[in-house]
C-alpha positions in Angstrom: -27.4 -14.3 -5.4 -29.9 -16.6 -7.2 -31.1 -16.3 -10.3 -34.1 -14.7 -8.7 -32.1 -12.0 -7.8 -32.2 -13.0 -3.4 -29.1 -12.2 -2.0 -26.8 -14.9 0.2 -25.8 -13.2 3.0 -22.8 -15.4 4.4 -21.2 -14.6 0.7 -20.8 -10.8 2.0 -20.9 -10.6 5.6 -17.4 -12.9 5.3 -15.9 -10.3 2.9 -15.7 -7.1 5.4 -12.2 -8.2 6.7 -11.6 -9.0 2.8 -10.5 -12.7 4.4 -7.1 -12.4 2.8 -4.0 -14.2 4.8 -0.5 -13.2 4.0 0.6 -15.4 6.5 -1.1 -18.2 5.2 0.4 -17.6 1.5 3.7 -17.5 3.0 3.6 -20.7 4.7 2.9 -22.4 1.4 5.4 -24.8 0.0 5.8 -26.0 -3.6 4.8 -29.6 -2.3 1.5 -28.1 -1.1 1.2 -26.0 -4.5 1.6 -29.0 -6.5 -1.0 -30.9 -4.4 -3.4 -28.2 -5.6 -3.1 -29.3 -9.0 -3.0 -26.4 -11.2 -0.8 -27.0 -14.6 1.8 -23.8 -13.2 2.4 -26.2 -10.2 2.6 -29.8 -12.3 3.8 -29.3 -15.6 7.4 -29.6 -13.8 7.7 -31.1 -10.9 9.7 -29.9 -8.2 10.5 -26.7 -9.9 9.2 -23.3 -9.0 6.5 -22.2 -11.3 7.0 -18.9 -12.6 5.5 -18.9 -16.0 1.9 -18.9 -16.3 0.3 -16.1 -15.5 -2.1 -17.1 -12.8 -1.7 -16.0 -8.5 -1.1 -18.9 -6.0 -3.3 -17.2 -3.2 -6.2 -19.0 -3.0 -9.8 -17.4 -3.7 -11.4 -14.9 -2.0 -13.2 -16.4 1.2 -16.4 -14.7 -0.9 -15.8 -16.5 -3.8 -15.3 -20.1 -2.4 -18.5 -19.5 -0.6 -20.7 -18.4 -3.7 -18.8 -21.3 -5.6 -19.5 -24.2 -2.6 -23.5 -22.7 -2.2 -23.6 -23.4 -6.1 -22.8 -27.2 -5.9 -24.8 -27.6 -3.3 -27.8 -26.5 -5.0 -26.7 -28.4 -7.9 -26.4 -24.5 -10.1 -24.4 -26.1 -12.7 -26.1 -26.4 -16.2 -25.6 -24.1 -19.1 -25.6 -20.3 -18.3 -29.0 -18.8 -18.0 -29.7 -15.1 -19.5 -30.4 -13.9 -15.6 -26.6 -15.0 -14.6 -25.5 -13.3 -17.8 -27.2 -10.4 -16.9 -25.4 -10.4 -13.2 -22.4 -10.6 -14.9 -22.6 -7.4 -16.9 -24.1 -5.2 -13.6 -21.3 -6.7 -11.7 -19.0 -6.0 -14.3 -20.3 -2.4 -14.5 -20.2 -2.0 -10.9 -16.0 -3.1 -10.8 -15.1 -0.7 -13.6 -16.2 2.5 -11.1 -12.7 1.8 -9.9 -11.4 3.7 -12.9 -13.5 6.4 -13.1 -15.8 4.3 -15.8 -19.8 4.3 -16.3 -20.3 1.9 -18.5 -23.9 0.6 -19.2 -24.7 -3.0 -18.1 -26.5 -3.5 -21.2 -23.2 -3.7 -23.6 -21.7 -6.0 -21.2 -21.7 -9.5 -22.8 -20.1 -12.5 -20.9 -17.5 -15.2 -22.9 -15.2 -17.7 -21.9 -12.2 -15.3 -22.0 -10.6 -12.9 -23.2 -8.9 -14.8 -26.2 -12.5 -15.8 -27.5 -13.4 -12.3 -27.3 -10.1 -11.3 -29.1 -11.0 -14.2 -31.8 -14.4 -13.1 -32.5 -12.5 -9.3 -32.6 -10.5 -11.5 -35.4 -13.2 -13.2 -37.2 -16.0 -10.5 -37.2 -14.2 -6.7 -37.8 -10.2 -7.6 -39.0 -11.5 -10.4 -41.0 -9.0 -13.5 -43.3 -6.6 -11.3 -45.7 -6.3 -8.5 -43.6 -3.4 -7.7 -40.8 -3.3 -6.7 -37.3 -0.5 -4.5 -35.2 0.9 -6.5 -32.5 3.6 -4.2 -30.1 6.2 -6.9 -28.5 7.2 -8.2 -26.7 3.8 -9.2 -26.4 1.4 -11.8 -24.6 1.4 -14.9 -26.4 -1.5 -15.8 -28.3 -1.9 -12.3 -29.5 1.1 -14.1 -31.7 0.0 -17.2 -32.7 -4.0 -16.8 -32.4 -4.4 -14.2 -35.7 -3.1 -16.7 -38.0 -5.7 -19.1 -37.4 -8.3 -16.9 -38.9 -5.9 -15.7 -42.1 -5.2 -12.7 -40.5 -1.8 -11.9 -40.5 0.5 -10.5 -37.5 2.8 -7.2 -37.9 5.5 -7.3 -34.7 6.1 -3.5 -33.9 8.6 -3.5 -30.6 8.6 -1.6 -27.6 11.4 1.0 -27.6 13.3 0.9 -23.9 13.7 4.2 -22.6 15.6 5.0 -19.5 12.9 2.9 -17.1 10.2 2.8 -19.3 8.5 1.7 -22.5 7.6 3.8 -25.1 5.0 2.8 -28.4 7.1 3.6 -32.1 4.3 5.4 -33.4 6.1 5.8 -36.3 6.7 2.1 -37.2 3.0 1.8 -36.2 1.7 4.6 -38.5 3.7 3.2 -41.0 2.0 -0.5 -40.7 -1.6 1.8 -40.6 -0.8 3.8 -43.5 0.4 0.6 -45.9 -3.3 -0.9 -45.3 -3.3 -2.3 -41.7 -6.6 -1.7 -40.1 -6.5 -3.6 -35.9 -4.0 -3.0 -33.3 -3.9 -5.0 -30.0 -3.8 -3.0 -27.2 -3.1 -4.7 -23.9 -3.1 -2.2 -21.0 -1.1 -2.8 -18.5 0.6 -4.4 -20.5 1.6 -8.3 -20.1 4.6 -8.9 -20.4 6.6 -5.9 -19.4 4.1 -4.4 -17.4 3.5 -0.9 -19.0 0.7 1.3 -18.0 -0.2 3.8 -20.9 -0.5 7.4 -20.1 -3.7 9.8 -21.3 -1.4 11.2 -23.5 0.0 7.7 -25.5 -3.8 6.5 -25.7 -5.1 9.6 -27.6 -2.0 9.9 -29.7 -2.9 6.4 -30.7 -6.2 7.3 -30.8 -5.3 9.8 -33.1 -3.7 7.0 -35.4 -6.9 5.3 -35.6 -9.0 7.7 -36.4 -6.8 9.2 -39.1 -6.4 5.4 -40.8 -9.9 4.0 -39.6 -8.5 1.2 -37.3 -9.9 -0.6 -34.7 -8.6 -1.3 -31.1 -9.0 -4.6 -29.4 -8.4 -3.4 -25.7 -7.4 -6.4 -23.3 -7.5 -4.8 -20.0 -7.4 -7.9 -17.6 -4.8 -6.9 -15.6 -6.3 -3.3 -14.4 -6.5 -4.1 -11.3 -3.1 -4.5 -10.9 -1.7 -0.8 -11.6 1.3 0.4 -8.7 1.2 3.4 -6.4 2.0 6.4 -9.3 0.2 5.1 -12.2 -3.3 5.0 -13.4 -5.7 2.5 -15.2 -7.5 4.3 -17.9 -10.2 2.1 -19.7 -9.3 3.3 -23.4 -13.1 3.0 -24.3 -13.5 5.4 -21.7 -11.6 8.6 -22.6 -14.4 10.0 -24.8 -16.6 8.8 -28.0 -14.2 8.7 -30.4 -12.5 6.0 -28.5 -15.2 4.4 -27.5 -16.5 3.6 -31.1 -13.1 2.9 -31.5 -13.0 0.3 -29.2 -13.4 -3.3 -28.3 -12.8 -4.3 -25.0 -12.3 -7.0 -23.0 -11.7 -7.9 -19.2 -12.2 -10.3 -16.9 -11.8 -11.1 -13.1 -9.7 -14.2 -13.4 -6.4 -12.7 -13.2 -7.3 -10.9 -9.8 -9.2 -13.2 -8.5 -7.5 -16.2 -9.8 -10.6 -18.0 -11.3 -9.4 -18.4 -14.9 -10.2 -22.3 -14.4 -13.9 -21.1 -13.6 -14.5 -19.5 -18.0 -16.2 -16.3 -17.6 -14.9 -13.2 -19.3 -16.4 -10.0 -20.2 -16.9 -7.9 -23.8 -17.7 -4.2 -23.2 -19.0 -3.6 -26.7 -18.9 0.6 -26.7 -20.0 1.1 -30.2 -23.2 0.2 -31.1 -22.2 -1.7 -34.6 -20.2 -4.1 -32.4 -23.1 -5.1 -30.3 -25.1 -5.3 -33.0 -22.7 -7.9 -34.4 -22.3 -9.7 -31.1 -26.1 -10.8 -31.1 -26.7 -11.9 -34.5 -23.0 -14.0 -34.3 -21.4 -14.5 -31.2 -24.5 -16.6 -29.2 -21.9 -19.3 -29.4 -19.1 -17.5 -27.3 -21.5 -16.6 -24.7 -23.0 -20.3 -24.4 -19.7 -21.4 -23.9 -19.5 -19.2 -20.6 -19.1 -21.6 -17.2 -22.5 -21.3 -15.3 -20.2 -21.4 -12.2 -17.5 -18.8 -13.9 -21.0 -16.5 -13.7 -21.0 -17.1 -10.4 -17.5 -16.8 -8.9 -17.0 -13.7 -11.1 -19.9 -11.8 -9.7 -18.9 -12.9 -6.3 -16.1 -12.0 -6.9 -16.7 -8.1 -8.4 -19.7 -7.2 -5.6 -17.6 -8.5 -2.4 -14.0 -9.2 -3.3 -12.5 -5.7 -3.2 -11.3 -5.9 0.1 -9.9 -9.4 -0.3 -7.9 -7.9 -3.9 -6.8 -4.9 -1.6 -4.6 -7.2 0.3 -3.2 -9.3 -3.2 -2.0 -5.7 -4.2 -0.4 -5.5 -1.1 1.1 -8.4 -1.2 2.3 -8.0 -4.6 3.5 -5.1 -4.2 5.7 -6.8 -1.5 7.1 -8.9 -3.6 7.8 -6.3 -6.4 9.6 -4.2 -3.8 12.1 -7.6 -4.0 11.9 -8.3 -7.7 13.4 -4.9 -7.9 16.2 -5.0 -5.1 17.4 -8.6 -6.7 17.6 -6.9 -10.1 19.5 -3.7 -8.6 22.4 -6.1 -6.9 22.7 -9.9 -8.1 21.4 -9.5 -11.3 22.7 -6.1 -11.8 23.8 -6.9 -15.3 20.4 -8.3 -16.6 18.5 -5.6 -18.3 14.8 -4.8 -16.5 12.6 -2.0 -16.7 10.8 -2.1 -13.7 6.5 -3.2 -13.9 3.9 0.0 -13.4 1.7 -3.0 -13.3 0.7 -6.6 -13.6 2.5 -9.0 -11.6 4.7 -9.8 -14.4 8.5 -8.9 -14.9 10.5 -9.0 -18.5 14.1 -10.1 -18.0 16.6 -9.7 -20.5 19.0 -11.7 -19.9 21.2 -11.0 -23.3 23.9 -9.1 -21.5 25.1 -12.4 -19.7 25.3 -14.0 -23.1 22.7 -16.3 -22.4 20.0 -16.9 -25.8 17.8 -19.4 -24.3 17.5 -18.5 -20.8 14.0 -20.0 -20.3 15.9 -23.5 -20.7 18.5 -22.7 -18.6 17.2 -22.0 -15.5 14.8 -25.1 -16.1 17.5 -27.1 -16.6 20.1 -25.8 -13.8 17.9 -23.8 -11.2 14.4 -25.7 -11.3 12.4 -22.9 -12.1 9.8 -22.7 -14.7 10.3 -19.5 -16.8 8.3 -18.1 -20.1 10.7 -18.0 -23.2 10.5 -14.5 -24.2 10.5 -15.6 -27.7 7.2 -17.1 -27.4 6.4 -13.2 -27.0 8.1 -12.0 -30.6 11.4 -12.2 -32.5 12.5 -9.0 -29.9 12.1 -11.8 -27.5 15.4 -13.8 -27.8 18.1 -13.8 -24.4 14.5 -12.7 -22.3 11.8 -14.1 -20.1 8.8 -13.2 -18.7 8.5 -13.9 -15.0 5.4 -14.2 -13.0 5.9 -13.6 -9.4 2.5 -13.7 -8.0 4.2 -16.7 -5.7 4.5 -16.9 -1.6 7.1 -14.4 -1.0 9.4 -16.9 0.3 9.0 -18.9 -2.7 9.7 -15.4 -4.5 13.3 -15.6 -2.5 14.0 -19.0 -3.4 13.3 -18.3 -6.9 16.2 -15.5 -7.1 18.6 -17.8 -5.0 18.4 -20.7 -7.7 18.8 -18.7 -10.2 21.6 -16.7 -9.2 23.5 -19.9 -7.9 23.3 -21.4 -10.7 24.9 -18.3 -12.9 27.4 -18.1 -10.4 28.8 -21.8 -11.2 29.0 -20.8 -14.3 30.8 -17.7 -14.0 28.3 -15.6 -15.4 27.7 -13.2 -12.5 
């Protein structure tokens, strides 16, 4: 679509078979990924890259067209109000998928969904003041606060059987000595926790009771398993959605984070208020082309994500089967969503296990204590790979803990 509002017709026409090609993806080798070029792929050559949480299946045949019709016409200066404005009815459009009416007109694009969180930061927590951070936890959720003088309070996740359960008491502790934010991140990256109805409104609860404001980061909705739901916390009524400040974005499903175009769904009037006398800066920042790709991506990529959950789910199915038998002994609470996986891998007496399977297996892991102090012995995992790849991953990994005589 131009900024005139006419419709390409090649960019939907190619998305009724969705375009997507397992076969393709499990073909790839790591020689190939590298030659794509992305940092997951480079930063360490030869290894498999299982750390930064991006997909290695291409785009959707939609998006490369909308993206290659762009160049052409040379659609590449800063990003005009009508792309901005395609963005949020796109956006709109996408969140039907859980149940969610939102109004286009508190849909304001950014760069991503860590600008939004530091606006979030600078604009309603504010220097001096503290924010609620459950771990283990996505990383700059960590590290980002303290650049504005806001300071971070680690509540962990509490295992239960296979799940993940909020201390509500440690967090209405950290509410009721003065804390006033909480960063929600549903599903949740890194262990891959989808909250319930019930967890949101108990939280909810919290909030109200203390006056505290929610940033939602909901980027990886999409990605919620057979059994579980996504619900948009803005969405469960208006208490929640005043409440609220949310964020999303299509880069994780549609693997365009390169492409800077993010979304802030700005539910209580005060917050969009705010948005347009002081965050004109975060939107200009937003990639013409990210405007693009995204809302090529929401109107015609459906079909084409179908089959990346399919595919995930795929490799999940092995993610769980290697943990069950050869890595019996690590600890793992298996994802409800994301395409992440938290290993702990404590139990085998290892503290730094990011380094050692860099070092000995030649795969690229996340230290878990880059995602809090509850992090040490763990990793996060990203296996959003070619399924093979997925395989190989497990084989060096396990080979190497069996010359050490650790399995």
């Amino acid at each position: 679509m131009d900024m005139n509002g006419t419709a390409y017709a090649t960019t939907l026409d190619r998305t009724l078979d969705g375009g997507f090609d397992a076969a393709r993806i499990d073909a790839e080798s790591i020689e190939e990924l590298e030659r794509i070029g992305s940092d997951k792929w480079t930063r360490h050559p030869g290894c498999i890259g299982a750390f930064i949480a991006e997909m290695d299946y291409g785009l959707a045949p939609c998006v490369a067209e909308a993206i290659e019709q762009a160049t052409a016409r040379g659609a590449l200066g800063y990003i005009p109000d009508p792309w901005k404005r395609e963005v949020a009815r796109s956006c709109a459009a996408w969140q039907l998928r859980y149940d969610w009416t939102v109004n286009p007109a508190v849909i304001r694009p950014v760069p991503d969904v860590l600008e939004a969180f530091e606006v979030f930061l600078r604009e309603i927590v504010r220097s001096g003041n503290a924010i609620v951070v459950p771990t283990p936890a996505y990383m700059p959720f960590l590290s980002v606060p303290r650049l504005y003088g806001v300071d971070v309070i680690e509540i962990p996740m509490l295992r239960a059987g296979d799940g993940w359960l909020f201390d509500f008491d440690a967090i209405e502790r950290a509410f009721a000595g003065g804390c006033r934010a909480f960063t929600l991140c549903n599903p949740h990256n890194p262990i891959g926790k989808v909250l319930t109805l019930d967890e949101m409104l108990r939280l909810s609860d919290l909030a109200a009771k203390y006056d505290v404001r929610i940033f939602s980061d909901e980027i990886h909705a999409p990605f919620v398993y057979q059994g579980y739901r996504h619900v948009p916390f803005a969405s469960i009524d208006e208490r929640t959605a005043m409440q609220a400040f949310t964020s999303t974005s299509a880069s994780k499903s549609f693997n365009i984070p390169g492409t800077k175009c993010a979304q802030v769904i700005l539910t209580n009037p005060d917050d969009l208020d705010m948005w347009m006398r002081n965050a004109e800066w975060s939107e200009h920042q937003t990639a013409t082309i990210g405007a693009i790709a995204t809302t090529a991506a929401y109107d015609g990529g459906g079909a084409w994500f179908d089959g990346v959950l399919r595919y995930i789910e795929r490799n999940i199915a092995l993610v769980n089967e290697e943990m069950r038998t050869r890595f019996s002994r690590v600890r793992y609470v298996p994802p409800q969503g994301t395409y992440i996986a938290w290993l702990d891998f404590s139990p085998l007496g290892l503290d730094d296990p990011a380094g050692y399977f860099l070092e000995k297996a030649g795969v690229a892991l996340t230290d878990g204590r880059e995602c809090g102090e509850c992090g040490a012995g763990c990793v996060r995992m990203n296996f959003a790979m070619p399924y093979p790849l997925l395989g190989e991953c497990f084989d060096r990994m396990h080979a190497a803990l069996e010359a050490d005589g650790l399995v």
